[in-house]
C-alpha positions, -999 to +999 in steps of 0.1 A: +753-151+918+779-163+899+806-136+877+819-151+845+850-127+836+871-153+821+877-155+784+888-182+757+868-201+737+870-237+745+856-227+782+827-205+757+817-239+744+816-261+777+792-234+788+771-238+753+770-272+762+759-267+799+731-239+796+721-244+755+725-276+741+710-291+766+676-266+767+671-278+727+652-304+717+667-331+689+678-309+661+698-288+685+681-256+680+645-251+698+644-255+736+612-279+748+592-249+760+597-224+726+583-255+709+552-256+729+544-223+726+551-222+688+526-252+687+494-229+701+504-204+668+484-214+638+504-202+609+479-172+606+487-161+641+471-155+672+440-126+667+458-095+672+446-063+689+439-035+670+460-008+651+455+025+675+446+005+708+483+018+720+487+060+729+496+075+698+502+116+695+523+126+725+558+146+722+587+120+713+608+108+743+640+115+747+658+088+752+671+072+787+708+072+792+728+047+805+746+057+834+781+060+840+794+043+868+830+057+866+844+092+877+876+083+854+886+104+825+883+082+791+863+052+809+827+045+807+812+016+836+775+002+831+752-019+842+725-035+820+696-053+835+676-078+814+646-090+836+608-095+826+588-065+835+548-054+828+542-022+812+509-006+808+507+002+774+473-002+770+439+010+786+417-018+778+442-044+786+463-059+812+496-047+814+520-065+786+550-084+800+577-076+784+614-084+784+639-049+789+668-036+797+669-018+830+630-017+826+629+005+796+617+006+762+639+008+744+669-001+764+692+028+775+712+045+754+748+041+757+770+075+749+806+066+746+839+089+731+863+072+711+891+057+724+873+047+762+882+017+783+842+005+784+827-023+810+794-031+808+780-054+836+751-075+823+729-091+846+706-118+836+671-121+856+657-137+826+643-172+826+660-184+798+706-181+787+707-148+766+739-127+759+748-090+744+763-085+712+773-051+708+762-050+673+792-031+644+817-030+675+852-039+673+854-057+699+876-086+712+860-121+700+859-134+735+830-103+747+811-104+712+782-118+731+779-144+705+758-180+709+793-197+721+791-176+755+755-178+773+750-165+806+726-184+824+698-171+842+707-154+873+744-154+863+763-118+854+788-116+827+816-083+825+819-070+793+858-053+786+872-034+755+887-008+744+870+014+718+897+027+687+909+063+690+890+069+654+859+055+657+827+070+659+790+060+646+755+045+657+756+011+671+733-009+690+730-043+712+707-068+715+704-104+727+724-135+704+716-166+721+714-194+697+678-202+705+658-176+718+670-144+706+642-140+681+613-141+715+637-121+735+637-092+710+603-087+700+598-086+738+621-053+734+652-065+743+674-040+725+691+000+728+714+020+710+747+032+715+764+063+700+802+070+694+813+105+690+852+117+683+864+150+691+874+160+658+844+146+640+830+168+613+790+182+626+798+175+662+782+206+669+751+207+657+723+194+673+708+161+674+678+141+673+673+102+679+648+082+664+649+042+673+625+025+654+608-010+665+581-030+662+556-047+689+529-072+682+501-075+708+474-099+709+437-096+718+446-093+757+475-071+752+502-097+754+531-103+732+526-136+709+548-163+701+558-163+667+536-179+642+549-202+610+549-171+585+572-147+611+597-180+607+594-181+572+594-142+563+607-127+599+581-112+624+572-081+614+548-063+650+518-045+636+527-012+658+559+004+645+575+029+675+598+055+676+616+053+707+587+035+723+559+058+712+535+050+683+526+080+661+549+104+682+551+143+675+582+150+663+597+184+659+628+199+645+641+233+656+664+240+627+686+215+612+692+184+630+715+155+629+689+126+628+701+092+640+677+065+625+684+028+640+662+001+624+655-025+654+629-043+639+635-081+636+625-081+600+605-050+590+619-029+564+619+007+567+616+030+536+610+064+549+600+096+535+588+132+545+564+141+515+568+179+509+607+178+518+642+154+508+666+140+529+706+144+528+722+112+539+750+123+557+762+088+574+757+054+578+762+026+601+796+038+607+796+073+614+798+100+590+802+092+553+834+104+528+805+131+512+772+140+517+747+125+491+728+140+469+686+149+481+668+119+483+629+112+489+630+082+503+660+062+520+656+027+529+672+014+565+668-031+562+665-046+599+702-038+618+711-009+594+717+032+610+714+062+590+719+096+599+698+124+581+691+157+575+658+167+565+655+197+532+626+217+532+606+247+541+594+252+578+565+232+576+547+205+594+557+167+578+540+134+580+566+111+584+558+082+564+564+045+561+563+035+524+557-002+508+591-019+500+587-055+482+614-076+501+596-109+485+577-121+516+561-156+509+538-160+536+524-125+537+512-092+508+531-056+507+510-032+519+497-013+490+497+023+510+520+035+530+514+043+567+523+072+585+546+067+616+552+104+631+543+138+624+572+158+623+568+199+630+604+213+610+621+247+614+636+250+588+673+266+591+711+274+571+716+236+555+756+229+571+758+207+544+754+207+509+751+177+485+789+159+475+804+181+502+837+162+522+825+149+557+849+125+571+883+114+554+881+071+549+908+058+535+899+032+507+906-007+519+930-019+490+922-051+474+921-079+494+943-113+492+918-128+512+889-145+491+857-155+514+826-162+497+788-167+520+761-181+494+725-175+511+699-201+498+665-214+514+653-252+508+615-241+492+601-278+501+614-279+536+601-246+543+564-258+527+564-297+541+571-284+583+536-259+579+517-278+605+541-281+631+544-241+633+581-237+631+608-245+596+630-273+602+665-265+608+685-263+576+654-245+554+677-215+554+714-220+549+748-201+540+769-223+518+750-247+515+749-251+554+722-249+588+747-232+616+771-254+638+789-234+668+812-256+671+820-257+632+844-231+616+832-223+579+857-198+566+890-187+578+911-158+574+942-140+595+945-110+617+949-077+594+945-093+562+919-077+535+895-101+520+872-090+492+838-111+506+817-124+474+783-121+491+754-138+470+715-138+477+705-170+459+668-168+475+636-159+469+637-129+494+657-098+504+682-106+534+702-083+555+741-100+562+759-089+588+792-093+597+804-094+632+842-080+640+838-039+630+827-026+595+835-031+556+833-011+527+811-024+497+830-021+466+807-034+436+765-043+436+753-067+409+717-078+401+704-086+372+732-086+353+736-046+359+769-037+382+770-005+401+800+016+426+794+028+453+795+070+443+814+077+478+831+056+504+813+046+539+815+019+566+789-004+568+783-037+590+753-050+577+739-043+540+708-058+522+709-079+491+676-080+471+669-122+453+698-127+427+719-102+437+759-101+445+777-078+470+813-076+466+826-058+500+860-058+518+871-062+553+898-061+580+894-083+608+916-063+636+915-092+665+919-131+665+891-155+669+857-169+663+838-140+645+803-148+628+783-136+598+741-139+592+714-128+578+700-098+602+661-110+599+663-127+636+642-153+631+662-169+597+696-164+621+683-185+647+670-212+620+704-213+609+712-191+584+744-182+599+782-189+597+816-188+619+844-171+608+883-181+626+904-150+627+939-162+636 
């Protein structure tokens, strides 16, 4: 078994050539096999098992922890495993194989302090290249897990950086191989990782995790290849999981801080606990300038962290999923919301009240850099490719472009500030994401109506309803190839998706 430690990213490419480019059929972006399979998938999909086949009601899992390896003060060693594995999560069925990290569902959770000297060992017993990305992570560009660096099956790749001294948050990883990455997720291929500083404001009170993701099963209790409308809107799995539980019983001794990932390949997440608020206390960064004011429902699009605290009397909650429009073509909104959880809550002294001071973030100042990424979708392209299951490369693009790896789009220089103009020019919400660490979003603008943000947080990935502008800013802290998507997996791998040179 072969270890691939070496960096740079001209030997990154020869091994895109070697393990990916040659796996893809003509257009450069499906391998031989994924096409097949997409081929048995009417655009309706395959007849799906149904809703309450899977164990719903027990006690929500805590989750499994990564290991670590070292006994060294301010280092963290791991070892992730991605390998096919078959889980019983059905009676009536036979077991589902599943792709997962060190055989769980979801992957371990990784607990890190800032400021660590981390390796992470990643082990591929797949049958097909994937990679990590260590999603929001300010990482060097050469251990992003990006498209340019597949590891081949049965090949390990060492993961090395150094976390800053004042970072903390919710992060996560996941797979980012440029064909693939869409199958190897809905298989489960994902896990969270938390950040915690020292000196971080509520690092004493207790917390909760809730990872939320969604699995689609077919009649025999397998996992289906994505049908023509999950390429067109982004799959969306018919039983939402917290932590790998459906309908878990949740319940909150006193006040809690509640992580919330959303690792859904496409499904939106518009939560609310009828009968009591929520106080928004961070975001995909860690811990917001203030706390917001009670809300009813807060909305997480696919890639985004929240972390909560729930106001209300002690009480027992349904925790429910409510309709959001994102503009699907293929498929309706549900017209009632769903309930995902029912949560039992203590209720106890609120350690934070509405505008109160969290975390001090110092504002970016306006940029000199000027970087603009224009999403748009080609309607007939998407329409005329129906039969063969899948949307030609170059239906969705960003600047007018399908995705090249070996292409730079936009450039910028180490430390600089650039004010992004981010512009959804489609008919559907999209996520973006930007790989390299996190941005502030300075100005929203849809519909002719601009809005500020009240207080400052970080964010990584941020949702832009159809006509809608997103000015943000952002420091890119490291030289090279960084790259910036749309989070619905399934649009990424058809190409909506750019590279940015840091140099």
């Amino acid at each position: 078994m072969a270890v691939n430690s070496k960096d740079g990213v001209f030997m990154h490419r020869r091994r895109f050539l070697q393990y990916s480019v040659s796996s893809c059929f003509a257009s450069g972006l499906f391998s031989t096999t994924a096409l097949a399979e997409q081929k048995t998938a009417v655009s309706n999909g395959p007849q799906l098992l149904p809703a309450g086949e899977l164990p719903q009601g027990n006690a929500l899992p805590d989750l499994p922890v990564l290991k670590n390896e070292s006994d060294r003060l301010g280092e963290f060693q791991g070892t992730l495993i991605a390998q096919e594995h078959e889980i019983q999560l059905t009676s009536g069925t036979a077991p589902t194989r599943c792709q997962l990290y060190n055989g769980q569902l979801p992957g371990p959770l990784i607990e890190l302090e800032a400021g660590m000297k981390v390796t992470l060992t990643f082990i591929n017993r797949l049958k097909e290249a994937s990679t990590i990305h260590w999603h929001g992570l300010p990482v060097p560009s050469s251990q992003d897990g990006g498209p340019e660096d597949p590891i081949a099956p049965g090949e390990t790749r060492v993961y090395r950086f150094t976390l800053p001294d004042d970072i903390s948050g919710s992060y996560w990883y996941h797979p980012h191989p440029l064909s693939g990455a869409s199958a190897q997720i809905s298989k489960g291929l994902s896990g969270p990782i938390i950040i915690r500083h020292p000196q971080e404001n509520l690092r004493k009170l207790p917390e909760q995790y809730w990872v939320i993701s969604d699995l689609r099963l077919d009649t025999q209790g397998q996992i289906p290849a994505n049908c023509y409308a999950d390429w067109v809107d982004g799959r969306e799995g018919e039983n939402v999981l917290i932590n790998g539980q459906r309908h878990p019983q949740i319940t909150l001794d006193g006040q809690q801080r509640i992580r919330v990932w959303n690792m859904c390949s496409a499904r939106y997440l518009q939560l609310s606990l009828p009968g009591a608020q929520w106080l928004v206390v961070g975001t995909d960064g860690g811990l917001s300038e203030k706390a917001s004011a009670p809300q009813h429902a807060v909305l997480l699009a696919p890639g985004e962290r929240l972390e909560l605290l729930v106001i209300g009397e002690s009480k027992t909650y349904s925790l429910n999923l409510l309709p959001y429009d994102r503009h699907r073509m293929m498929s309706k909104v549900p017209a009632v919301a769903s309930i995902l959880a029912t949560v039992s809550f203590r209720s106890g002294p609120p350690p934070v009240t509405t505008g109160m001071a969290l975390r001090a973030i110092p504002a970016l100042p306006e940029g000199t850099g000027q970087l603009r990424a224009l999403m748009s979708e080609k309607m007939a392209d998407i329409m005329k490719n129906k039969a063969s299951g899948i949307p030609p490369k170059g239906a969705f693009l960003i600047n007018g472009r399908s995705f090249d790896v070996n292409r730079m789009d936009l450039h910028t220089v180490v430390n600089q500030v650039d004010n992004w103009q981010i512009i959804n020019a489609t008919t559907m919400d999209h996520p973006f994401h930007i790989h390299g660490g996190q941005f502030q979003v300075v100005q929203r603008s849809l519909r002719g109506v601009k809005t500020v943000p009240e207080y400052l947080s970080w964010k990584d990935t941020i949702n832009l309803q159809p006509g809608e502008i997103v000015i943000i800013r952002m420091r890119q802290t490291s030289s090279g190839m960084r790259m910036y998507h749309c989070h619905i997996i399934e649009h990424e791998e058809l190409g909506m998706m750019g590279n940015l040179m840091v140099s």
